[in-house]
C-alpha positions in Angstrom: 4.0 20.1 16.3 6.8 18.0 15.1 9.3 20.8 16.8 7.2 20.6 20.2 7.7 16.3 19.5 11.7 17.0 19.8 11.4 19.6 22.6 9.6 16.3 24.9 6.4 17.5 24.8 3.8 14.5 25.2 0.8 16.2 24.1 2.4 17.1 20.9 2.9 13.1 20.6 -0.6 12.4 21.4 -2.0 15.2 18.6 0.5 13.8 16.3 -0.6 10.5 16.6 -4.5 11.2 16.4 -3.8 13.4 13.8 -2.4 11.0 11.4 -3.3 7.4 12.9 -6.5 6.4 11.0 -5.0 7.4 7.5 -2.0 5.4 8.4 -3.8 2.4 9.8 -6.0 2.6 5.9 -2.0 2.4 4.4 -1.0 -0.5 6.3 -4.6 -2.3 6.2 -4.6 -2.0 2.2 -1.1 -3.5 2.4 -0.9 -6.3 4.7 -4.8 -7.0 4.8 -5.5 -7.7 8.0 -6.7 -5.5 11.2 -4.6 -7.3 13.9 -1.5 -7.3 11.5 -2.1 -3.2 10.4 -2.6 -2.2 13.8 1.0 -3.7 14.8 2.4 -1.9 11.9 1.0 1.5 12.8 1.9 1.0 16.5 5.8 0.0 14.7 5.8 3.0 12.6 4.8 5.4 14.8 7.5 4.1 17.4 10.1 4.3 14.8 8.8 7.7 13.2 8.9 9.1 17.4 12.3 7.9 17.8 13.9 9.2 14.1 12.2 12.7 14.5 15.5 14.6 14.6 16.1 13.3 10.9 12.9 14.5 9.4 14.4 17.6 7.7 11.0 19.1 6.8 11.5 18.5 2.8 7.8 17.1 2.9 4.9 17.1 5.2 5.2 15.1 8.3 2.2 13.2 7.0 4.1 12.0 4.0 7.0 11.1 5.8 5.0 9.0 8.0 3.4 7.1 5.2 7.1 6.4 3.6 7.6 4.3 6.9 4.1 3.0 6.8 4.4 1.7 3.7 8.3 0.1 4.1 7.3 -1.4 7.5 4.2 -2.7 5.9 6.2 -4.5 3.1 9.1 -5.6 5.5 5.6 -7.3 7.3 4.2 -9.1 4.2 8.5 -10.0 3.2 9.0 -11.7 6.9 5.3 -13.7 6.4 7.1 -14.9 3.0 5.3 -13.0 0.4 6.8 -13.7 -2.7 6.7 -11.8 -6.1 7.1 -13.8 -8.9 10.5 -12.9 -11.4 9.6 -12.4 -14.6 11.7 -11.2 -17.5 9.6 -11.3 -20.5 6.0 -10.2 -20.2 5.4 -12.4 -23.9 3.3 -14.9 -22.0 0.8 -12.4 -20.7 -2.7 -11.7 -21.8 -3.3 -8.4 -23.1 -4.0 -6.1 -20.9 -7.5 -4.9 -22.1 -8.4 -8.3 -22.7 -11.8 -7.7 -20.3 -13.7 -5.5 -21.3 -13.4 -3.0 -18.4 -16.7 -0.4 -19.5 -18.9 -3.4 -18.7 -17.8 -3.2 -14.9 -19.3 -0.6 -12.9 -17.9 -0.2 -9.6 -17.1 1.9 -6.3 -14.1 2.5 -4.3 -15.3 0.6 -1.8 -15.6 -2.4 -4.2 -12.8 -2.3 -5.6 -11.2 -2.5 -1.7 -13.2 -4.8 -0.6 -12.1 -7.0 -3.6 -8.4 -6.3 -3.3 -8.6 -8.1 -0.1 -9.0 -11.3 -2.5 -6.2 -11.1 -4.2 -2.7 -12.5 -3.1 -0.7 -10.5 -1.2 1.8 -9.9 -4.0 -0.9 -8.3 -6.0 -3.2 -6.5 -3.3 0.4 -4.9 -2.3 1.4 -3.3 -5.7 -2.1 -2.5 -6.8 -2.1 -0.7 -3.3 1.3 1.1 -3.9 0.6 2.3 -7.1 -3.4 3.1 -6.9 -3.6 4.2 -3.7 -0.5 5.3 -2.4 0.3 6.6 -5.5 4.0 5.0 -6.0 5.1 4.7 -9.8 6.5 1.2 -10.6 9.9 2.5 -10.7 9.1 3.6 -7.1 7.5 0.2 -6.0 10.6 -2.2 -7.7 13.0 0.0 -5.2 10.5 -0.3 -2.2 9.7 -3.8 -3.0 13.4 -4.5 -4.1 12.4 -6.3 -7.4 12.8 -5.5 -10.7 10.3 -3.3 -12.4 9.2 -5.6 -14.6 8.5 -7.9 -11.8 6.1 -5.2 -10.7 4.8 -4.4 -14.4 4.1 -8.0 -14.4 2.1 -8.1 -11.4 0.5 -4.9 -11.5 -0.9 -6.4 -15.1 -1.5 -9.7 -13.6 -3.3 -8.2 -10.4 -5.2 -5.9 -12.9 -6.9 -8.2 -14.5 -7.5 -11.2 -11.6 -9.1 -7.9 -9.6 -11.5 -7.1 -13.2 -12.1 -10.8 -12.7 -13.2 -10.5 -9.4 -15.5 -7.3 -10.3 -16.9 -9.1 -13.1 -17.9 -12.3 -10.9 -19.3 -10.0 -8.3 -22.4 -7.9 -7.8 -22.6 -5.2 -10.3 -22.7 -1.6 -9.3 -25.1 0.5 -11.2 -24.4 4.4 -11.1 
């Protein structure tokens, strides 16, 4: 498909795009957190991913290439609305991690997004990248371009503010 893409084909663009749209919308939703703002960044990275498809070399699946754009033009969207990510360079000050107790909260998928969307953007965006997306922090300080433990201390700190959240919520029974 992505061969037929180069060769000017425009229904090659169209399968392309409906192939891979609606994942890639979920990407850039669970990043930036609004529908208006995700739907700008698919239409971005598909426009970009269209124009640069002579570089992708085939050394992963056009699907994961995609998402690698998704993802950097969903940051560089949060960066220019002046998300900010908090330096730290000790952790010291933080609670333990397993200070909630995290068996008492039972809880879907679903929940878990539809709580995300509370948090601040600093934390909804490395929670995302690293539980959904599944980016290590090594791999989120380079996307991000923080240190990592910048994003250890906001994964830890978005951790336990979204096991706040769940906790104040509705409890899901299995």
């Amino acid at each position: 498909m992505v061969r037929q893409c180069i060769d000017g084909d425009p229904a090659a663009y169209r399968v392309l795009y409906n192939r891979y749209a609606k994942a890639m919308f979920n990407t850039a939703l669970r990043i930036v957190n609004h529908v208006a703002d995700a739907e700008d960044v698919l239409q971005d990275s598909f426009t970009d991913a269209f124009m640069q498809l002579r570089s992708f070399e085939n050394k992963s699946t056009f699907g994961a290439w995609l998402k690698q754009i998704v993802v950097f033009k969903s940051i560089s969207f949060l960066k220019r609305q002046r998300m900010s990510f908090v330096e730290m360079e000790t952790m010291a000050d933080l609670p333990e991690e397993n200070a909630l107790d995290e068996t008492e909260i039972w809880y879907t998928i679903d929940r878990i997004k539809q709580t995300m969307q509370q948090l601040p953007d600093g934390y909804r965006t490395v929670l995302s990248l690293n539980l959904f997306e599944g980016y290590d922090h090594e791999e989120i300080a380079e996307i991000l371009g923080v240190a990592q433990s910048t994003v250890r201390t906001q994964y830890i700190r978005a951790k336990q503010k979204l096991l706040q959240l769940l906790k104040k919520g509705e409890v899901y029974e299995h």
